[in-house]
C-alpha positions as CSV (number, residue, x, y, z in Angstrom):
1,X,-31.3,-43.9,-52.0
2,X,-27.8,-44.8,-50.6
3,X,-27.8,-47.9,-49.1
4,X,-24.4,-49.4,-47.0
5,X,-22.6,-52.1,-48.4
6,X,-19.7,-53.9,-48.3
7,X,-18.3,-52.6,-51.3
8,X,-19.3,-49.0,-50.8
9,X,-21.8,-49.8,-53.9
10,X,-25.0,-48.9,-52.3
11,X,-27.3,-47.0,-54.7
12,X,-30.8,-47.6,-55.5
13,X,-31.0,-45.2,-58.3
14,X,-34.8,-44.2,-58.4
15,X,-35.2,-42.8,-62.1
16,X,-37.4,-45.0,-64.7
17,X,-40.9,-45.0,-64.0
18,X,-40.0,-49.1,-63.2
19,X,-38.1,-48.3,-60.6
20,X,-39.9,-45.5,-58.9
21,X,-42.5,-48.6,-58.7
22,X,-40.4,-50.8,-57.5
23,X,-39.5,-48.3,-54.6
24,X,-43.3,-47.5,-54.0
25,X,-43.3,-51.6,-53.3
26,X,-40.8,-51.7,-50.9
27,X,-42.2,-48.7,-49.0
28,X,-45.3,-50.6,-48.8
29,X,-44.2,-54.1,-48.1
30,X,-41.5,-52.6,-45.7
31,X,-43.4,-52.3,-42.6
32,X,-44.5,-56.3,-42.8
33,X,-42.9,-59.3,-42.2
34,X,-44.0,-61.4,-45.0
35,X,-41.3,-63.0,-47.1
36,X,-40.3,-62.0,-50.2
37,X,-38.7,-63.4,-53.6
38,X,-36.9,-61.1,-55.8
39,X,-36.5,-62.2,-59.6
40,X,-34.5,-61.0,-61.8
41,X,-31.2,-61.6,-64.3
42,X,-27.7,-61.9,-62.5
43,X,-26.4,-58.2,-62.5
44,X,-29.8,-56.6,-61.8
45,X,-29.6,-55.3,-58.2
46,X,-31.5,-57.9,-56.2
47,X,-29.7,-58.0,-52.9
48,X,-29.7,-54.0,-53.2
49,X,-33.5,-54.3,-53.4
50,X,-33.1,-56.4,-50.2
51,X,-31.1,-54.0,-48.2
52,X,-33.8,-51.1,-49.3
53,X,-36.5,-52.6,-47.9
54,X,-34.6,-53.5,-44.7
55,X,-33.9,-49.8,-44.3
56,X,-37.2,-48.9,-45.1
57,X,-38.3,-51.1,-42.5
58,X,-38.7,-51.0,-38.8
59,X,-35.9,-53.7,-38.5
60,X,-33.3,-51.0,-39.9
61,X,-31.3,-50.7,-36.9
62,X,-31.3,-54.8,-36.6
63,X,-28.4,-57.1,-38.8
64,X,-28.4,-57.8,-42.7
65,X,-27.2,-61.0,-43.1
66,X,-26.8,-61.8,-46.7
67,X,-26.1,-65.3,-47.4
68,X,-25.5,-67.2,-50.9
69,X,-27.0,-70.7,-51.1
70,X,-25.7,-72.0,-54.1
71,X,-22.0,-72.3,-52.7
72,X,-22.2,-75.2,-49.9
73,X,-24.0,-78.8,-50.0
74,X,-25.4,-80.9,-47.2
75,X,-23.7,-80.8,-43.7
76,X,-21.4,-77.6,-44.7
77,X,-24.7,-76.1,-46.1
78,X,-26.9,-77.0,-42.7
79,X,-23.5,-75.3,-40.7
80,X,-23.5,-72.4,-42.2
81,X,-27.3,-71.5,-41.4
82,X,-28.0,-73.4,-38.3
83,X,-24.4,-73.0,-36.8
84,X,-22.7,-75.7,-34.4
85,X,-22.0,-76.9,-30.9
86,X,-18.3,-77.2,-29.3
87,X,-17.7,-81.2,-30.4
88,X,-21.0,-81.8,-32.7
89,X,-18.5,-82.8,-35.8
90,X,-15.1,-83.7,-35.7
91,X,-12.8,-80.0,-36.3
92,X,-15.6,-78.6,-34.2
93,X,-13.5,-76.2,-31.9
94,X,-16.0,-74.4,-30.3
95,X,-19.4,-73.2,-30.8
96,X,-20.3,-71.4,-34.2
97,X,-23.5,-69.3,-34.8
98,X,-25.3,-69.7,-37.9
99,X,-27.2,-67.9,-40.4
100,X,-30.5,-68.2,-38.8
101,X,-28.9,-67.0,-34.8
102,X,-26.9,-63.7,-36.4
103,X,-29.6,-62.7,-38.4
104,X,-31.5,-62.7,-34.9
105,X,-34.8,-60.3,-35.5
106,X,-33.1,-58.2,-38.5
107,X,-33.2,-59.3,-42.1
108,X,-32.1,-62.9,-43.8
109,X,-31.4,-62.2,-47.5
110,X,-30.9,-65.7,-49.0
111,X,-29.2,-65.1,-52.3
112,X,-29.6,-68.0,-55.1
113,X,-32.4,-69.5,-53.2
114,X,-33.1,-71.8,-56.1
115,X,-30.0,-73.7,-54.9
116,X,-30.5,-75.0,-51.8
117,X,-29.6,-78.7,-52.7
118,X,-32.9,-80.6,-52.1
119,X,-31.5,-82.4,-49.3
120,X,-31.6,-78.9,-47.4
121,X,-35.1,-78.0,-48.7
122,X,-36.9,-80.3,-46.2
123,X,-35.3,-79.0,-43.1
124,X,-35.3,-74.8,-44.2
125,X,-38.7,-75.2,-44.4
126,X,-39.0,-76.5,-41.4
127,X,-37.4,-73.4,-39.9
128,X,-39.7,-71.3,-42.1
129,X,-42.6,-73.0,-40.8
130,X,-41.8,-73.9,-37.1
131,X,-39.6,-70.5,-36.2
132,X,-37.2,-72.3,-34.0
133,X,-34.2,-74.1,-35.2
134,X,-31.2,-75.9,-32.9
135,X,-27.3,-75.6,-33.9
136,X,-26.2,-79.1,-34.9
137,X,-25.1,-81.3,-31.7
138,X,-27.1,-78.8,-29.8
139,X,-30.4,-79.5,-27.9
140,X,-31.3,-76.0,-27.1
141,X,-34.2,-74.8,-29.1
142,X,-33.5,-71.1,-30.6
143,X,-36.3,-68.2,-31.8
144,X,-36.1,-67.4,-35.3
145,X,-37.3,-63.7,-35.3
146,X,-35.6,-62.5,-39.0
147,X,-37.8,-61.3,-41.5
148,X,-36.6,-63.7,-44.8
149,X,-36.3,-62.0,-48.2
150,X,-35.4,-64.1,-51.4
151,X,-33.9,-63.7,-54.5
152,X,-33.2,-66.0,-57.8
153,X,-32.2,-65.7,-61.5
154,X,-34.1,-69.4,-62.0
155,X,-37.6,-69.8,-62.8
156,X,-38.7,-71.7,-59.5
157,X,-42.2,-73.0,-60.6
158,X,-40.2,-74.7,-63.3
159,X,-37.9,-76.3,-61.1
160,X,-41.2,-77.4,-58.8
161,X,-42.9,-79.3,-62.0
162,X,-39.3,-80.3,-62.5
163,X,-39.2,-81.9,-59.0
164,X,-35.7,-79.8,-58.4
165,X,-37.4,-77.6,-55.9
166,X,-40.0,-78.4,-53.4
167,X,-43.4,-77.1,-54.0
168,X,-43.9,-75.8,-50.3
169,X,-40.9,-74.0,-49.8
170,X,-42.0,-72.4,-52.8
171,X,-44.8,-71.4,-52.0
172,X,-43.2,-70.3,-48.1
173,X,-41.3,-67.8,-50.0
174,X,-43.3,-66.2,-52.6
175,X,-45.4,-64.4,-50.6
176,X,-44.7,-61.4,-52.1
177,X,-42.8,-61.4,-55.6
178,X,-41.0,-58.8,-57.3
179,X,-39.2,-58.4,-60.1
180,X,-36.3,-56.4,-60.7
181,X,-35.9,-55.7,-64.9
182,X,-32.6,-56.3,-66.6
183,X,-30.7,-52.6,-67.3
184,X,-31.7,-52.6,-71.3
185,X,-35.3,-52.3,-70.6
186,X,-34.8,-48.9,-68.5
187,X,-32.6,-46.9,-70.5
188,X,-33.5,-44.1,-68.7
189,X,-31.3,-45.6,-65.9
190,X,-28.6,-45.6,-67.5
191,X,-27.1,-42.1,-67.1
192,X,-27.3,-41.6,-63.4
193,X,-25.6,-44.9,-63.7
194,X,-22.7,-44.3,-64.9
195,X,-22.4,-40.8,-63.5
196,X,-23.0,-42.2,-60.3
197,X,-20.2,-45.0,-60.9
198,X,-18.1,-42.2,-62.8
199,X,-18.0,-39.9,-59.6
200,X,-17.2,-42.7,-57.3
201,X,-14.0,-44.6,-59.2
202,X,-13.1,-40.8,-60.3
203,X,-13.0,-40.2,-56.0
204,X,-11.2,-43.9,-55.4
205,X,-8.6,-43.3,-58.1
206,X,-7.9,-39.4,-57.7
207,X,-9.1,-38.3,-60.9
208,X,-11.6,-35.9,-60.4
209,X,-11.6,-34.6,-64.2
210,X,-12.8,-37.7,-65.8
211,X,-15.7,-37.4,-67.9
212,X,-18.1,-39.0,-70.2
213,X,-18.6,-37.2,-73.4
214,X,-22.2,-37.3,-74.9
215,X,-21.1,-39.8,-77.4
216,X,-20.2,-42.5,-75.3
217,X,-23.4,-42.5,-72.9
218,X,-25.2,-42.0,-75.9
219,X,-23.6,-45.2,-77.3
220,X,-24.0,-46.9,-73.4
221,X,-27.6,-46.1,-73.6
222,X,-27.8,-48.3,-76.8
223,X,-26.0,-51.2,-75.3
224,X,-27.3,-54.6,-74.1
225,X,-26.3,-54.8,-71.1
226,X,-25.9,-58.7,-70.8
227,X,-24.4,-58.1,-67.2
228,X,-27.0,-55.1,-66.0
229,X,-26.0,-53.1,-63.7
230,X,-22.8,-54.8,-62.0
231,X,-21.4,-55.0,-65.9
232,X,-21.9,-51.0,-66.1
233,X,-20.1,-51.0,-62.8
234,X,-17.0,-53.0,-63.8
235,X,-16.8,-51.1,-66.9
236,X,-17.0,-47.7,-65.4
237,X,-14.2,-48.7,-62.9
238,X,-12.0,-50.2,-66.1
239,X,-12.1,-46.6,-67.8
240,X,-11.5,-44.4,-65.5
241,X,-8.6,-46.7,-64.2
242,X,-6.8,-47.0,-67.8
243,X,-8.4,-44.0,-69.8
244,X,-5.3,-41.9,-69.9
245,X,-7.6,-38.4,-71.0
246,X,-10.0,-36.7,-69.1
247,X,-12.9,-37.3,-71.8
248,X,-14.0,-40.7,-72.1
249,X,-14.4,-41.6,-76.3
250,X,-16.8,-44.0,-77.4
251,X,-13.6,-45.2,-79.0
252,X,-12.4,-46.2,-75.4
253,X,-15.0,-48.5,-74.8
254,X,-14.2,-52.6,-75.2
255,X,-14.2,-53.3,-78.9
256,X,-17.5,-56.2,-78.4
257,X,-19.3,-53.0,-77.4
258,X,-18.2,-51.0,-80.2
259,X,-19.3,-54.0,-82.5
260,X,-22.2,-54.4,-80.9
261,X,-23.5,-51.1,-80.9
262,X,-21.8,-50.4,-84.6
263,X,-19.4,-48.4,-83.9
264,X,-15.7,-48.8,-85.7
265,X,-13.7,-51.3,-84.5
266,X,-10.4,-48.9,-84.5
267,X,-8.8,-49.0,-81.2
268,X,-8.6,-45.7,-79.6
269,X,-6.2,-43.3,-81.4
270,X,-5.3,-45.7,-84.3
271,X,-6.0,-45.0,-87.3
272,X,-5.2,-48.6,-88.8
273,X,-6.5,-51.6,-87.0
274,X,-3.5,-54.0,-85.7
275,X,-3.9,-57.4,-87.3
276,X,-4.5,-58.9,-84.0
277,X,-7.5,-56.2,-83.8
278,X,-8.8,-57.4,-87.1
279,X,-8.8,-61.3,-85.9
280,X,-10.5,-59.9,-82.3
281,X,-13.3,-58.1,-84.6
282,X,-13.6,-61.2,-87.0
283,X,-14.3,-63.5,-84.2
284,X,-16.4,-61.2,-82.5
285,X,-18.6,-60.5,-85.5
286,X,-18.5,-64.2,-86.6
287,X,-20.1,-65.1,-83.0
288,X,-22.5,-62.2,-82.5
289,X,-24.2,-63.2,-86.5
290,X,-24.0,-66.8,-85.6
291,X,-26.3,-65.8,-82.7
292,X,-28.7,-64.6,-84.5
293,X,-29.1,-67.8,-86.3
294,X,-28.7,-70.1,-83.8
295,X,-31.8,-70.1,-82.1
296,X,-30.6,-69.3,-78.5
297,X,-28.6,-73.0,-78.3
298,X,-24.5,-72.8,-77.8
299,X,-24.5,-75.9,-79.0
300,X,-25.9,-74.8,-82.4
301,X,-23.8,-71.9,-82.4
302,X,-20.3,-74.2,-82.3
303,X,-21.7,-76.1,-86.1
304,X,-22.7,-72.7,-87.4
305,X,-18.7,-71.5,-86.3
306,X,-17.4,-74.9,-87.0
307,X,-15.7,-75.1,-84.0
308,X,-16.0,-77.2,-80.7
309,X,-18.3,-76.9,-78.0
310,X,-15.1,-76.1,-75.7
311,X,-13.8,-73.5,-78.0
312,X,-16.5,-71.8,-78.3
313,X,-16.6,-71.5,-74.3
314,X,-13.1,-70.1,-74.7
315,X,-13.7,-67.5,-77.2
316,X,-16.9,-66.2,-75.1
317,X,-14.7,-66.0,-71.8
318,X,-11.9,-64.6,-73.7
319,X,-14.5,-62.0,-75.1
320,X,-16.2,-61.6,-72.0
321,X,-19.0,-62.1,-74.2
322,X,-22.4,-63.0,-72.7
323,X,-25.0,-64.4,-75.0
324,X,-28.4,-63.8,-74.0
């Protein structure tokens, strides 16, 4: 199902018995107004669940405001969802809507809801629970009409026992809670994927005759995916951007891949590996075995490499390796 986003990346592809169930949710939550709290690993399409159910709903024609709550803290963070009066703060111009006014009776997606700093908690909730908010310096009482739907990579009923998260907001926005799988654990995916990706950055970058061969979705299919969906996005658009031939190799794909899926480590159309190849691979393989061993800690990793905790950081982001 297409779906209009910013970044023209709106599909909600519909092919693994998971998500044919996820879809049957959505149609059946859709017509409600309860809230609901999307789970799921960074990557994994939460706020294009979101946007499905707003379609599906009877709000479709209303706004989709989707807002990220783990970027602003206290009076920046109670500005950007309850908005301002002309002269309520110093710099305060003229009167601002929030959040919670543009969404009007339409669809609030709050994105990294786990990260509402726990000053905020208190006074969201009350907004949840009351249906009226006021713009700061404002005395004017205004209806809050939008149907809220949630999403987090955290584990919120840690963070309650934790005391990082209130227990009532909580339990205000898991209503209804869904969880969206990470990309390895519906291979079947995987193809329409790409194919959809493939067909889009082959349109944006006027080359229509870029393909896949069998090989290299074959060796996508066996592939972790420690970025889901958006990493299979980024890495479609990097190879039909560079890929000078019309077929796309399994030897064109980022040499972590290749090691990780055991492929040879030869860059594409070399027959001998450049020396600064053969150090890329030893790192690589060197972090991806100490892994292995170490237990899901970083901090174990860095004794088992011998190296500092900082280093290590640098050789993953030089990598782009994500350990999961």
């Amino acid at each position: 199902m297409e779906l209009g986003t910013e970044d023209g990346l709106g599909k909600f592809v519909i092919q693994s018995r998971t998500m044919r169930d996820l879809y049957r949710l959505a149609t059946q939550v859709a017509g409600s107004d309860a809230t609901i709290l999307v789970y799921g690993e960074s990557g994994t399409g939460k706020e294009l669940f979101a946007r499905l159910v707003h379609q599906l709903s009877g709000r479709r024609a209303k706004p989709f405001i989707p807002v990220n709550c783990g970027v602003l803290k206290g009076e920046l963070f109670a500005d950007k969802f309850f908005g301002h009066e002309a002269g309520a703060f110093t710099g305060a111009q003229r009167q601002r809507k929030g959040s919670f006014e543009m969404a009007a009776d339409g669809t609030l997606f709050l994105d990294e809801v786990g990260e509402i700093p726990p000053p905020n908690q208190v006074d969201f909730l009350r907004v949840l629970e009351e249906k009226t908010f006021r713009r700061l310096g404002g005395e004017k009482t205004q209806p809050f009409d939008a149907r809220i739907v949630a999403a987090t990579n955290r584990v919120l009923n840690k963070m309650v026992a934790a005391g990082e998260f209130r227990a009532d907001l909580y339990y205000r926005l898991n209503v209804i809670p869904v969880t969206l799988p990470p990309l390895r654990e519906r291979i079947d995916d995987i193809p329409p994927l790409a194919e959809y990706f493939l067909a889009m950055y082959r349109h944006r970058y006027h080359k229509p005759d870029v393909r896949l061969a069998p090989a290299t979705l074959d060796t996508l299919c066996g592939y972790s995916w420690p970025g889901n969906v958006r990493e299979l996005r980024n890495l479609t658009e990097r190879l039909v951007l560079l890929c000078a031939d019309p077929l796309i190799e399994p030897a064109h794909l980022p040499l972590e891949m290749r090691l990780a899926t055991g492929l040879p480590a030869t860059e594409c159309g070399q027959n001998v590996m450049t020396l600064e190849a053969a150090v890329r691979q030893a790192e690589v393989t060197a972090i991806i075995r100490g892994w292995a061993e170490a237990g899901g800690s970083k901090a174990r990793l860095a004794e088992i490499l011998a190296v500092s905790p900082r280093t290590l950081r640098y050789k993953l982001a030089e990598y782009d390796l994500k350990l999961t």
